[in-house]
N, C-alpha and C positions, 0 to 999 in steps of 0.2 A: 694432390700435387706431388709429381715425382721428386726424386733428390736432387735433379740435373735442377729441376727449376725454384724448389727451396735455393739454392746454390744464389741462384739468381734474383732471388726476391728482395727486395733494396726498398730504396726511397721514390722512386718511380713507379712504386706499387702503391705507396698508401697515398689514396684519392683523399685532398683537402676541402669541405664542402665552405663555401664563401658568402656570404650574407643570409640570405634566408630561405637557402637553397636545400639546408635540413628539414625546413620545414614541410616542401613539398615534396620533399624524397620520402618522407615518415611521416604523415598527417598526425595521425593518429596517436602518435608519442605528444602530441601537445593539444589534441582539442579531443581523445578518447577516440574518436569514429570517424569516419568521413560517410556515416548515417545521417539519418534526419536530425540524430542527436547532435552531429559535431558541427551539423547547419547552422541547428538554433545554438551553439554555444559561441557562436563568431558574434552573434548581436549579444551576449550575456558577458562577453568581453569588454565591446566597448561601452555597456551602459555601466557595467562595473566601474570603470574607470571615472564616466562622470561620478557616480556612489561615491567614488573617492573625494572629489571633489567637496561634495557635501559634506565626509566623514571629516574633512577638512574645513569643513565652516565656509567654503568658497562657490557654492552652489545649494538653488533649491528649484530648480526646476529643468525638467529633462524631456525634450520631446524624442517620441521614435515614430518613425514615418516608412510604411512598406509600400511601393510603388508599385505598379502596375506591371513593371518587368520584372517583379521579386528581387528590385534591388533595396538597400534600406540604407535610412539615416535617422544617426546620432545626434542630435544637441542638446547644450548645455550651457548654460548661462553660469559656467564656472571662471576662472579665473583665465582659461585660455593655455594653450601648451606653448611655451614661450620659444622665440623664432629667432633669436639672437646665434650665430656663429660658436656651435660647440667647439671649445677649447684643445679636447682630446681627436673628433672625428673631422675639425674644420668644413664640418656642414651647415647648416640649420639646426638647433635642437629639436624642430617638428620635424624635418627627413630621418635625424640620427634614430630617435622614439621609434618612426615607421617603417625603419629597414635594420636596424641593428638588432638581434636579441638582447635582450639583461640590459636595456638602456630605459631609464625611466626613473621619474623621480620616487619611486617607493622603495627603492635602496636607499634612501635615504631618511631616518626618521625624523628628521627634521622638517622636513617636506611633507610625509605624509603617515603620521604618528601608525595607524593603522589601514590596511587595504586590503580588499579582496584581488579580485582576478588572479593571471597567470603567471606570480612571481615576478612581473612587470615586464613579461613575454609578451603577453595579452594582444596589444594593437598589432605590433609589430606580424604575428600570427596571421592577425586577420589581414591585412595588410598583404601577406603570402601568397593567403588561401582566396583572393579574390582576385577573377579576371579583369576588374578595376577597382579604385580605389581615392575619392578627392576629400581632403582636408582643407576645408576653413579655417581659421582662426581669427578670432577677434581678439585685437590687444592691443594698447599702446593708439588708438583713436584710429588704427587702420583694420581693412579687413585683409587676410592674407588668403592664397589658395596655392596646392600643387596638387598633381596627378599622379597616382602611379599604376603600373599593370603590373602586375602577379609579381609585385613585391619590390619591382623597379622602378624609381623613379622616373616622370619621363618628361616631366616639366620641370623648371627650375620655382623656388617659391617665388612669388611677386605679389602685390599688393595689386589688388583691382577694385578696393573702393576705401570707403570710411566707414567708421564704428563707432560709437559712442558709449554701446556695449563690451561686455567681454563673454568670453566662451568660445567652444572646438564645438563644429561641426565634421562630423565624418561619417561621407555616405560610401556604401561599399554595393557588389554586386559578386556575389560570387562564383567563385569558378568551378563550372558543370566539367571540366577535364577531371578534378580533384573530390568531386562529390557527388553522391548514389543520386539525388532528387538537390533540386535549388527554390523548391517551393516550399515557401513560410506556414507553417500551421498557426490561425494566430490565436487558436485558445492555448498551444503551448506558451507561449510571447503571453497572453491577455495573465497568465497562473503564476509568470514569474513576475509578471511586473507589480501587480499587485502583491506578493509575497515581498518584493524591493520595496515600496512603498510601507507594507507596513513595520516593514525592520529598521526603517528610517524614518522616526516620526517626523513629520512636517514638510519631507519633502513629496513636490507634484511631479508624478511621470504624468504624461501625456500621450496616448497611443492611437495613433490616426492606420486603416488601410484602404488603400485608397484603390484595392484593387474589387472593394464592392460599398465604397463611401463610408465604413467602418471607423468610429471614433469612442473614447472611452478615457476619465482622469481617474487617476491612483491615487488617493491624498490620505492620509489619516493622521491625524494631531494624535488619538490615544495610542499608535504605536503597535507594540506589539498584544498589549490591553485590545485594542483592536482586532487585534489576529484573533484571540484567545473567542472573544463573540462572535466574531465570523464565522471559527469553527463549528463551536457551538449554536447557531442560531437554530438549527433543526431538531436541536436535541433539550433534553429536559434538566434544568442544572439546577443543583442541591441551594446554593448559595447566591445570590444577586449578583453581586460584584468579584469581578474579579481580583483575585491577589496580586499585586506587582511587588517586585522591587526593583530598586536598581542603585546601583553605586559602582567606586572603582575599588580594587585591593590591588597591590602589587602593581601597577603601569595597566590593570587590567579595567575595562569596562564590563558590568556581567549588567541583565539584565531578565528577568524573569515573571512570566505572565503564567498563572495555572487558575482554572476552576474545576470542579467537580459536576461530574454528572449523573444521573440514576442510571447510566448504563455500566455496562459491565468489561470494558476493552480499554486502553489507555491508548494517549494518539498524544505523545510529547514527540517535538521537535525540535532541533540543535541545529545551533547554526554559529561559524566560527567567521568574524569577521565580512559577513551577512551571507557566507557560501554555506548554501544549506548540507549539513554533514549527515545521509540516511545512514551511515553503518555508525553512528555518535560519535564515541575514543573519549578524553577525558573530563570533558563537560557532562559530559552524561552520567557518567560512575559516579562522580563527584554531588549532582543532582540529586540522583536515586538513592545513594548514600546519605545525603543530608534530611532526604525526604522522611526516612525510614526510621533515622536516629528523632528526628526531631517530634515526630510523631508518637512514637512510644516514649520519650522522655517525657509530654508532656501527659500522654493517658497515664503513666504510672503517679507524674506529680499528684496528679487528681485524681486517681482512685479511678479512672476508669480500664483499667485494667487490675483485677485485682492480683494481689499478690502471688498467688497460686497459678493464676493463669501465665500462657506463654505468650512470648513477646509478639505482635505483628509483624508479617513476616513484609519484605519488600513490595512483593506483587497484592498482596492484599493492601496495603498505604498508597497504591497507584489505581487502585478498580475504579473504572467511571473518569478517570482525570486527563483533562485537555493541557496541555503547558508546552509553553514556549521555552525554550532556554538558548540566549544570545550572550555570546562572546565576544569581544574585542581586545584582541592583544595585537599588541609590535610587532612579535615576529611568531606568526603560527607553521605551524610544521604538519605539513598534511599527509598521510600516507597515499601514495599513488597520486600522480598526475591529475585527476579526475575528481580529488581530494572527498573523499567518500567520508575518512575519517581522520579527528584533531588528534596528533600526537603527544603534545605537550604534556609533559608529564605534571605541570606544577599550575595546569588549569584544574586539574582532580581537586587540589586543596584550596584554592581559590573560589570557584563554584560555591564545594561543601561547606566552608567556613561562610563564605557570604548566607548563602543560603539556611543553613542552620540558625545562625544569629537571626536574622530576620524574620524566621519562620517562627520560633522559638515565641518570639515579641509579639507577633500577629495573632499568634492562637491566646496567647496570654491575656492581648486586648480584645480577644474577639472570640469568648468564649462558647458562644450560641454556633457558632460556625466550625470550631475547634471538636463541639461536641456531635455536631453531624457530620464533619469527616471522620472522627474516629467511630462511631456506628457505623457507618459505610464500612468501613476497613473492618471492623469485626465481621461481620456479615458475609463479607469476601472470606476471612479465616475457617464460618463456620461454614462455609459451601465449599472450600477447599478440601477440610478434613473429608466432609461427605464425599466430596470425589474419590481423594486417596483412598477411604474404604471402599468404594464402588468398583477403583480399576483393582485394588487387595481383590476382594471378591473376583474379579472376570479371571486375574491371573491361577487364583487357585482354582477354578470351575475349569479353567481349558486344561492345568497339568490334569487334574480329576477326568475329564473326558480324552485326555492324553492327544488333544488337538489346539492349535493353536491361530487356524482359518475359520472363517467364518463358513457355515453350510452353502449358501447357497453361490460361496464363489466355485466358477469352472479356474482353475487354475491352467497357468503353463507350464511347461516342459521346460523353457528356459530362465536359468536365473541372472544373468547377466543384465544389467539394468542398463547398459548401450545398448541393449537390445529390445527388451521387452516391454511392453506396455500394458496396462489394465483400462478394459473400457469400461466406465459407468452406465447402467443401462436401464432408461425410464420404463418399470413396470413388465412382468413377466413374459410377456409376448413376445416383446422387441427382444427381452434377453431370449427367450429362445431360439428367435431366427439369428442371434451373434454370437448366439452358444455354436449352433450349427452350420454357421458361416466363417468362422475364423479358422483361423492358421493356427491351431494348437500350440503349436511350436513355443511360440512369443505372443501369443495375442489369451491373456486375461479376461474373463467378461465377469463383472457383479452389478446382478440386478439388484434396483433398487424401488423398492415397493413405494409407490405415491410421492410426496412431494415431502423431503425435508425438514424438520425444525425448522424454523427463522431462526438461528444463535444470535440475531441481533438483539431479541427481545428476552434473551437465557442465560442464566446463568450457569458455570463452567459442570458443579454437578448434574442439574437437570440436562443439561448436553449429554450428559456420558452415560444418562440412561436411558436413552434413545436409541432402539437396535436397526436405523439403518448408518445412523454416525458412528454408533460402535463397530460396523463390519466395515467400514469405512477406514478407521482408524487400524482396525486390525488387520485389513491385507496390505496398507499400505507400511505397519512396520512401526513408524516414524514415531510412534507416539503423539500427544496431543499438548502444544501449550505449554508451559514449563518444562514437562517432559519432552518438548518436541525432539528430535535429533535424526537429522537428514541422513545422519552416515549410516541406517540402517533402514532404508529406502529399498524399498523391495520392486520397484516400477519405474524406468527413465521417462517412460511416459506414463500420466495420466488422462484420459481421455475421457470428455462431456461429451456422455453421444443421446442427445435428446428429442424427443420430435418438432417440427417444424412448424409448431402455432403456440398459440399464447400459452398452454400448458407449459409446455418443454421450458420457452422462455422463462416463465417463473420458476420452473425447476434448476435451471441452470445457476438461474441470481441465485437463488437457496444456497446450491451445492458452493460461487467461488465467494459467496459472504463467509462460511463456513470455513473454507481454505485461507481467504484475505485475514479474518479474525485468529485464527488458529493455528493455521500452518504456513504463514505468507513464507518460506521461505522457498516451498513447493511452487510458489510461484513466480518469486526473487529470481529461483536457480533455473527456469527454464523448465518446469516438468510436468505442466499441465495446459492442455489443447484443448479445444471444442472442435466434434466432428462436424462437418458440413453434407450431412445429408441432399438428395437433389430434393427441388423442389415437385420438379415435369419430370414426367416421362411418354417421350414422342411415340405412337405405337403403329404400328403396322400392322392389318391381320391380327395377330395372336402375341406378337412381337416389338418389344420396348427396342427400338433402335437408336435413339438417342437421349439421352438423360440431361437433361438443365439444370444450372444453380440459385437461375436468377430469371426476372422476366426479360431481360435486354436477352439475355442468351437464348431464352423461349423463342422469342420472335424472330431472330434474326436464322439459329435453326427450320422455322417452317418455312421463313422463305425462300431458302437455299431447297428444303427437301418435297415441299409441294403442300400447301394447307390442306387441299382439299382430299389428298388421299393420304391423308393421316389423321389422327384422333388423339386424344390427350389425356394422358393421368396427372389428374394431382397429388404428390404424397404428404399426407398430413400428418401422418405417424408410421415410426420403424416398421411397426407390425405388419403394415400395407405391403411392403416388400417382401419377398421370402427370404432364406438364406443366403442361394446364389446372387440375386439381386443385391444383397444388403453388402454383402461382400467386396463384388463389383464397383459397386460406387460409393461405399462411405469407410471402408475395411483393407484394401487392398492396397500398400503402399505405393503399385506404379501408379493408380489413378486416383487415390483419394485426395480432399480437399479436409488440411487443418487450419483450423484460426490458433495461434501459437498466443497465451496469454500473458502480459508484461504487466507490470508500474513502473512508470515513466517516472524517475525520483522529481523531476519537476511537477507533476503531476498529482503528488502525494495527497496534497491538501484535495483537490476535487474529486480524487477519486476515494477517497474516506466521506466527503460530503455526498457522493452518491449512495452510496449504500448505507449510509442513515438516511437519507431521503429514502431511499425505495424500502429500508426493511426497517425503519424504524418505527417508533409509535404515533407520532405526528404525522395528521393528514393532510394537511392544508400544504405543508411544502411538496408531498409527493403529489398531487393533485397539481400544482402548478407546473411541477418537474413534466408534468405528462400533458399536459396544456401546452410547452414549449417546447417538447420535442416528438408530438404524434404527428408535425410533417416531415417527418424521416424514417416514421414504421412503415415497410412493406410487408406485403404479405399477410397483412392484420388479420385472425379468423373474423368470418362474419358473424 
């Protein structure tokens, strides 16, 4: 901006944005994305608000309904959003609610002691972000309705029948101007509704889709005692029953569900006001803290730690353990919009004091159970030390061989991790042809001999003496697991480049069970890919003229290039390829195809249920797991 026109820059400058006209200028400052993510968070708003309802004693049943146009609707047999003539906006208090920001009864704790959703943004949002938009209400023995488009009212409220009931219906359809996809995924929807149900004991969601006659009830009386079996039903647990408590301290509701299992990985969840919180903040410290004290206060009470010996350390009092940990306070403080994590400083001491007390009583009345957690957690201490001396050892053997890479990596030339990547590579063959096929420059290749440990069924020492995990570990930097730490990430990408039949696939599951258990954060931050090799290659003469990824693209290539004067390779492994080839199509960033690996934070709970199904030691559940979904393998070897 020049001076002439600073000079000039006044009040005719700054643009005033008017109703909910922020919202669609910035999506994404209130629903995260205008991805698939920030789709499903427009139904996880308005069912929030019925939640509240319930957390209110004013509701216990919730239906959600996806329509055939992927449009949806909310009801709730709550108390109704009431339609009386707002004082301050001289509208309705349902238009005020649906077109106002910050208008909502949860600024008010009288109204609604505790809530989840958008700071009482929530409907209004959605409401926004939808090319339409009708509310029912039942209240007062009438039924009410109004309409609105992208955030504007376009009907006046009026009464079009009777009720006898109460509750808000609100069906929306959203707007494809404002959003990448408008299609419902509904095992997203089927993970969270069930995770609302069980953080809500005794209330029923209801989930109908009725775009392939899909129905399904969420109810669970035990709650989050519920959760805690669910998790565990595929796995093997030290104890029968699980541990609950629950009480309030301070204006607070805490809640907590844990058992123990013969596995070796912890999978506690946090949840502040039933928004599930993956990065924790002070429920968590608070938890882990209590967990740790309480556990060694009671092995020293009784001697089973003896005197001489060191105390249990945190991660060892957590090996093997499932646990819920639920919060509800008045007013929680979330960092970031997307409320990832509880800020509240004075949920730390609330948690730990609950929890300590409780836990404290529990082991005390429940001695048989007290004394196989603490075995568990020794056992974890003595396969710790065994680690620490194992990586002591690798540390002094590399200064001694004055190397610090494993042999059989080809390293790059560049160290910049926005640039470079490491491909993993099944079995020597295949590394050779991406030994001799890469771009030196930036392209990393270590081969990796045979198929992987399972880490599902290992513990942390026998891991780390394992030399294709340890060269693993070693060119990527990061360290492993306690020690992990990203900021010495030697790779912006990491790259699964495996063959394309049932081997490969189980080598893959191996390698991201390994990274999910150890290094999730390699996969949190975006850093690990699966290559996609082709499957066909169309030939001519002597000559691959076009390469496929899939069979729809197989077929629809020979018809365009002529069946009969062509011929077909299958590739069933890297090796089949030479270098040039392999380069070309799985190596070469204009044409290659990557699958980018994510956790969908909604997602958490089933995507931890899969890979103790597939890598755990029960067979009966992965047997089933493969009974329900081998009508979606392609490509199966024969």
């Amino acid at each position: 901006m020049s001076k002439e026109n600073i000079r000039d820059y006044g009040a005719k400058d700054i643009k005033v944005l008017t109703g909910l006209e922020p919202v669609r200028l910035r999506p994404g400052m209130y629903i995260g994305s205008t991805s698939s993510k920030g789709l499903h968070h427009l139904v996880y708003e308005v069912v929030d608000n019925s939640i509240d309802e319930a957390l209110a004693g004013a509701c216990d049943t919730i239906i959600v309904k996806i329509y055939k146009d992927n449009s949806v609707s909310v009801e709730d047999n709550g108390s109704g959003i009431p339609v009386e003539i707002h004082p301050q906006t001289k509208k309705s208090t349902l238009e005020t609610v649906l077109t106002i920001l910050h208008a909502g009864g949860k600024f008010n704790n009288n109204a609604y002691k505790v809530s989840g959703g958008l700071h009482g943004v929530g409907v209004s949002v959605v409401n926004a972000l939808s090319c339409w938009l009708i509310a029912n209400v039942k209240r007062d023995g009438k039924l009410y309705e109004q309409r609105f488009e992208r955030g504007v009212a376009t009907t006046e409220l009026k009464v079009i029948g009777t009720s006898k009931e109460t509750g808000t219906i609100i069906t929306f359809k959203p707007d494809s101007e404002i959003f990448d996809t408008t299609i419902f995924d509904k095992e997203i929807l089927r993970n969270r509704f069930r995770e609302m149900a069980f953080l809500n004991k005794g209330v029923k969601i209801l989930f109908f889709d009725q775009r392939d006659d899909f129905k399904e009830e969420f109810h669970y009386e035990g709650g989050i005692k519920s959760f805690v079996e669910y998790m565990n039903k595929n796995k093997t647990v030290l104890h029968d029953n699980v541990i609950y408590f629950q009480g309030e301290k301070q204006d607070s509701l805490v809640e907590i569900a844990m058992q123990y299992t013969d596995g070796y990985s912890e999978n506690i969840l946090t949840f502040a006001n039933n928004i599930h919180t993956p990065e924790g903040g002070s429920h968590l410290v608070g938890f882990k803290t209590a967990i740790t004290r309480a556990i060694n206060d009671y092995a020293r009470k009784y001697n089973l730690i003896k005197e001489k010996e060191q105390n249990l350390q945190g991660d060892d009092t957590r090996e093997g353990l499932t646990a819920i940990v639920s919060i509800k306070l008045p007013n929680p403080q979330f960092e970031g919009q997307t409320k990832a994590k509880l800020g509240n400083s004075e949920s730390r001491g609330v948690v730990e004091t609950f929890l300590y007390d409780n836990l404290m009583t529990f082991l005390e009345e429940n001695p048989k159970v007290g004394k196989i957690i603490i075995e568990k957690a020794k056992n974890s201490q003595r396969a710790r030390e065994a680690a620490r001396k194992a990586r002591d050892l690798t540390r002094k053997k590399s200064i001694l061989d004055n190397t610090t890479l494993p042999g059989k990596l080809a390293d790059c030339q560049e160290s910049d991790i926005s640039v470079n990547e490491i491909y993993l590579v099944e079995g020597d063959s295949a590394g050779g042809s991406a030994k001799l096929g890469r771009d030196s420059k930036f392209q990393a290749i270590l081969p990796l001999k045979g198929k992987i440990m399972n880490v599902e069924k290992a513990r942390i020492d026998k891991i780390l003496g394992y030399e294709e995990i340890k060269a693993m570990i070693t060119a990527f930097g990061t360290g492993i697991g306690k020690d992990f730490n990203i900021d010495n990430l030697r790779y912006g990408k990491i790259v699964i480049m495996t063959d394309a039949d049932v081997d490969g696939a189980h080598i893959r599951t191996l390698i991201l069970t390994f990274f999910y258990r150890y290094m999730k954060e390699l996969i949190e931050q975006g850093h690990v890919y699966i290559a996609q090799p082709p499957l066909y290659g169309i030939v001519k003469g002597t000559k691959v003229v076009r390469y496929c990824f899939t069979d729809e693209e197989l077929q629809k290539n020979l018809d365009e290039l002529g069946r009969d004067s062509h011929r077909i390779q299958r590739y069933k492994g890297l090796g089949e390829m030479n270098a040039e080839q392999l380069w070309e199509t799985t190596m070469n960033p204009e044409h290659r195809l990557f699958l980018k690996v994510s956790i969908d934070e909604d997602s958490i709970v089933s995507v931890d249920e899969t890979f103790t199904t597939l890598m755990g030691d029960k067979v009966e559940p992965r047997r089933e797991f493969i009974e329900q979904n081998a009508k979606y393998v392609k490509n199966l070897d024969a």
